[in-house]
C-alpha positions in Angstrom: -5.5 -25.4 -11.3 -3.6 -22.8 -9.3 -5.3 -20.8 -6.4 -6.2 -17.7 -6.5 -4.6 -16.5 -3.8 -1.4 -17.3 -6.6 -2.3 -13.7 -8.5 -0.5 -11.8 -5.7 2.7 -13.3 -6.3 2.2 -13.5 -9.9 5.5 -12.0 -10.9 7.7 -13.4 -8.6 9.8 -16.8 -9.6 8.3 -20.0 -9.3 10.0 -21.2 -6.1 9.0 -18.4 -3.8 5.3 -18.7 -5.0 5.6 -22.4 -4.0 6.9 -21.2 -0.4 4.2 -18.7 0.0 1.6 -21.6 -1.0 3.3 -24.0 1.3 3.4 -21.8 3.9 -0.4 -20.8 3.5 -1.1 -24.5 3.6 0.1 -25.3 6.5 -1.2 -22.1 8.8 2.4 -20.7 9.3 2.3 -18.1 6.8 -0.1 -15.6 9.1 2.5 -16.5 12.1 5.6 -15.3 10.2 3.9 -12.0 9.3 2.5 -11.2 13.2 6.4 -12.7 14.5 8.1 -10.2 11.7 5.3 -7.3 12.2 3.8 -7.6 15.6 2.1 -4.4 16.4 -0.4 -2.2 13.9 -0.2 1.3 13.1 -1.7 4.4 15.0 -3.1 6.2 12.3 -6.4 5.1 12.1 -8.6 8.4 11.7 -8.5 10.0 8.2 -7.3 13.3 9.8 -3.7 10.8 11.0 -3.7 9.5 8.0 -3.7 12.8 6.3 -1.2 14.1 8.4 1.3 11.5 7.8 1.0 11.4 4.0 1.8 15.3 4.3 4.8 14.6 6.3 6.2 12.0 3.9 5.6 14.3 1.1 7.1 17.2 2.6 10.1 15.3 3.1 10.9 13.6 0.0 8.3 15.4 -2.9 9.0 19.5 -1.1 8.5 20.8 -5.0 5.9 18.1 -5.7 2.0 18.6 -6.2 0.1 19.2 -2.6 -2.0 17.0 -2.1 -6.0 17.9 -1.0 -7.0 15.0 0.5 -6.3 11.4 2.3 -8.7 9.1 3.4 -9.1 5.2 4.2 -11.6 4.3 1.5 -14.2 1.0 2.2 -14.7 0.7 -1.3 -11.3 -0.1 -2.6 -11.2 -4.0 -3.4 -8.3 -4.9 -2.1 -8.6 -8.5 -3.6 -8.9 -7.1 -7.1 -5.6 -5.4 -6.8 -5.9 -1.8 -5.5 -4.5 -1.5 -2.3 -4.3 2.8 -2.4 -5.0 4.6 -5.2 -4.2 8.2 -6.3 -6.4 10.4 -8.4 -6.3 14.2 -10.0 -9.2 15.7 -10.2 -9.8 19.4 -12.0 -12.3 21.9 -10.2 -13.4 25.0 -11.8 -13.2 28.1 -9.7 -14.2 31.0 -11.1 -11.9 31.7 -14.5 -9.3 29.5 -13.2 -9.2 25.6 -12.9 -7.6 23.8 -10.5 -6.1 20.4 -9.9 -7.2 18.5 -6.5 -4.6 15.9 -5.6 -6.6 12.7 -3.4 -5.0 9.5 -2.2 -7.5 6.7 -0.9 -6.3 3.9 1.3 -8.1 0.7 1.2 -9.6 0.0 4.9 -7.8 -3.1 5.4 -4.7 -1.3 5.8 -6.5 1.1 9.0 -5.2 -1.8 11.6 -2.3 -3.3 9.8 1.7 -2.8 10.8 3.1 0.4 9.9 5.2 -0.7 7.5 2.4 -2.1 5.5 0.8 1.2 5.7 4.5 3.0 5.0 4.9 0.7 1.7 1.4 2.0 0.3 1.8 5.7 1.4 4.9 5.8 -0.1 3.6 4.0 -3.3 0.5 6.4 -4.0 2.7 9.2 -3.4 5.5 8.3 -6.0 2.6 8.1 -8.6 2.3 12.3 -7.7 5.9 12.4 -9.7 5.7 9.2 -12.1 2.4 8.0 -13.3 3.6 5.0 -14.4 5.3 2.0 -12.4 8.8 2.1 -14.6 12.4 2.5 -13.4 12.3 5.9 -11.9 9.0 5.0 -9.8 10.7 2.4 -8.2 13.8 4.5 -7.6 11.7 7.2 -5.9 9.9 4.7 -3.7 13.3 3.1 -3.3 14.6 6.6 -2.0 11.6 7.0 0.3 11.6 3.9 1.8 15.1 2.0 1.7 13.4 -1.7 2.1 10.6 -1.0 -0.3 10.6 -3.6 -2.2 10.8 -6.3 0.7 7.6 -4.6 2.2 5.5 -4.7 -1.3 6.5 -8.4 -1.1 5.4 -8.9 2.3 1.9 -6.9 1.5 1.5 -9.3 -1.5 2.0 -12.4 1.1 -0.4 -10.4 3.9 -3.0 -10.0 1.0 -2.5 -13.8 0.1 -3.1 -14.8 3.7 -5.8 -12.5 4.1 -7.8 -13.9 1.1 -7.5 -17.6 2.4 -7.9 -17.3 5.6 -8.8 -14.1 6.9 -7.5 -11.4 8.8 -4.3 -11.4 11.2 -5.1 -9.9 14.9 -2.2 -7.3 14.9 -0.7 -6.4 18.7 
């Protein structure tokens, strides 16, 4: 029987799951990640956090939906698959009913590189345009961030190493 730790990888071929599990095995995986992303991000207060999601989105969504609020999240289960997650909410004012935009990162990601945190941002924000995750999601997140889908595979390995053995001390 497979690890667990596997489930990230899950859709990649056969022979880089085998790397990553190697890798893991022998305690080097956690020392490629901190040699290839040494320092953590700076946005660690939900007000940071906020700020930067707005700045992304007015660059690349300027006619999208705003969006009301950003916040690290504790409750996310990052093991289970949701690293961010982006939600629509309506409100009732008055007559008139409104939409509220949030997007919740999972905690993990508060002291992580930036990239990590860039790959995520720019994930939740491309499910404001494309609910689902088809060709044109992936070209938006593409256009966003230019090595996006090096970074989601570097999360997955992060999350891998972070299930079996724990956290990485970022610089």
């Amino acid at each position: 029987m497979k690890p667990r730790v596997v489930n990230y990888l899950g859709g990649y071929p056969d022979t880089l799951q085998a790397q990553a599990r190697e890798l893991l095995a022998q305690g080097k995986l956690g020392e490629i990640l901190l040699r290839k992303y040494p320092k953590a991000h700076d946005r660690r207060s939900d007000r940071a956090l906020f700020e930067y999601v707005q700045e992304l989105r007015s660059q690349y969504l300027r006619g999208g939906a705003p969006v009301h609020k950003v916040c690290y999240d504790s409750k996310l289960q990052v093991l289970q698959h949701a690293l961010g997650t982006h939600t629509r909410r309506a409100q009732v004012q008055g007559s008139q009913l409104k939409a509220r935009r949030e997007i919740r990162i999972a905690t993990v990601f508060r002291e992580a590189p930036p990239e990590f945190l860039d790959m995520i941002v720019v994930h939740e924000l491309a499910h404001l345009k494309h609910s689902d995750h088809d060709k044109a999601f992936y070209q938006l997140c593409n256009h966003m961030l230019a090595d996006y889908h090096q970074l989601e595979f570097d999360v997955r390995l992060y999350l891998m190493h972070l299930d079996a053995a724990g956290p990485l001390a970022w610089g």
